[in-house]
C-alpha positions, -999 to 999 in steps of 0.1 A, spaced: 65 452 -553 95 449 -532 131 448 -539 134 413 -564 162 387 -552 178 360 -577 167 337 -552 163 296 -562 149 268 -537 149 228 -550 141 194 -539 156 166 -558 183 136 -559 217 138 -562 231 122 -594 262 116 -583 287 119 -557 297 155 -554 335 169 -568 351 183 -538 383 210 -547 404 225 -522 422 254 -538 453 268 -534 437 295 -514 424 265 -485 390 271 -501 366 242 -507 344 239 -534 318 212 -545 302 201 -577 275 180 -583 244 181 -603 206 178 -589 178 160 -607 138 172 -603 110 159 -616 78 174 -624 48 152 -630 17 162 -651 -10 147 -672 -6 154 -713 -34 161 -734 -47 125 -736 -46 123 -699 -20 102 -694 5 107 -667 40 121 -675 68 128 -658 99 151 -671 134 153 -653 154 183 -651 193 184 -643 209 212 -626 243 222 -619 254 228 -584 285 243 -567 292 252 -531 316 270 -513 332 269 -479 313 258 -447 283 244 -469 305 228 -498 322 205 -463 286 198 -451 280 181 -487 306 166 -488 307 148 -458 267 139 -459 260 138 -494 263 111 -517 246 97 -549 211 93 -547 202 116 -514 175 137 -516 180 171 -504 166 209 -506 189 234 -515 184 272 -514 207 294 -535 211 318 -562 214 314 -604 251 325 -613 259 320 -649 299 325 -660 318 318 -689 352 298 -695 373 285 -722 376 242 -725 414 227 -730 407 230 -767 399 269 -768 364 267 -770 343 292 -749 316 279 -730 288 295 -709 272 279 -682 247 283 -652 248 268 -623 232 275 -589 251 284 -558 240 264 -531 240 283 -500 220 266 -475 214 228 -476 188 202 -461 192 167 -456 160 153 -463 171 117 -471 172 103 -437 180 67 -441 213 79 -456 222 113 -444 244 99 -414 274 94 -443 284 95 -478 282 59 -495 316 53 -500 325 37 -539 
């Protein structure tokens, strides 16, 4: 077997408008969370369906793309990598938390990839 990459590739829905930072530095960064779904029949045979949420940020030329095109509701693919870091909340609490960086980005929802909805 070949060298092993932390490689991740998604289809799914926006859940929300995307966060866009720009930092001190000039760099931009976007946040927004993706939702999956997997379908599949339980034991009876009945059709289910489960939704996963996962955390996205973006960086620099991508992080503009999505925030120009992507709004609530698109569906897009996203290719990127599992990071997970650690930070400490207002109240001093230490949190862990994964999220993927997006480094590549496709538009799949083409009735609404021409702009961002504006709310």
């Amino acid at each position: 077997m070949g060298t092993l990459k932390n490689h991740v590739q998604l289809i799914g829905n926006v859940g929300q408008d995307p966060t866009i930072t720009t930092l001190e530095s000039g760099k931009v960064l976007v946040r927004f969370q993706l939702a999956t779904n997997e379908h599949f029949k339980n034991s009876k045979g009945e059709n289910q369906s489960e939704t996963d949420w996962h955390n996205m940020v973006a960086w620099g030329k991508v992080a503009s793309i999505i925030g120009k095109h992507v709004g609530k509701g698109h569906r897009i693919a996203i290719e990127g990598k599992l990071k997970t870091r650690s930070y400490e909340t207002e109240q001093g609490e230490k949190r862990t938390i994964t999220e993927i960086v997006v480094n590549e980005v496709l538009l799949l929802d083409t009735k609404n990839n021409t702009s961002k909805s504006e709310h």
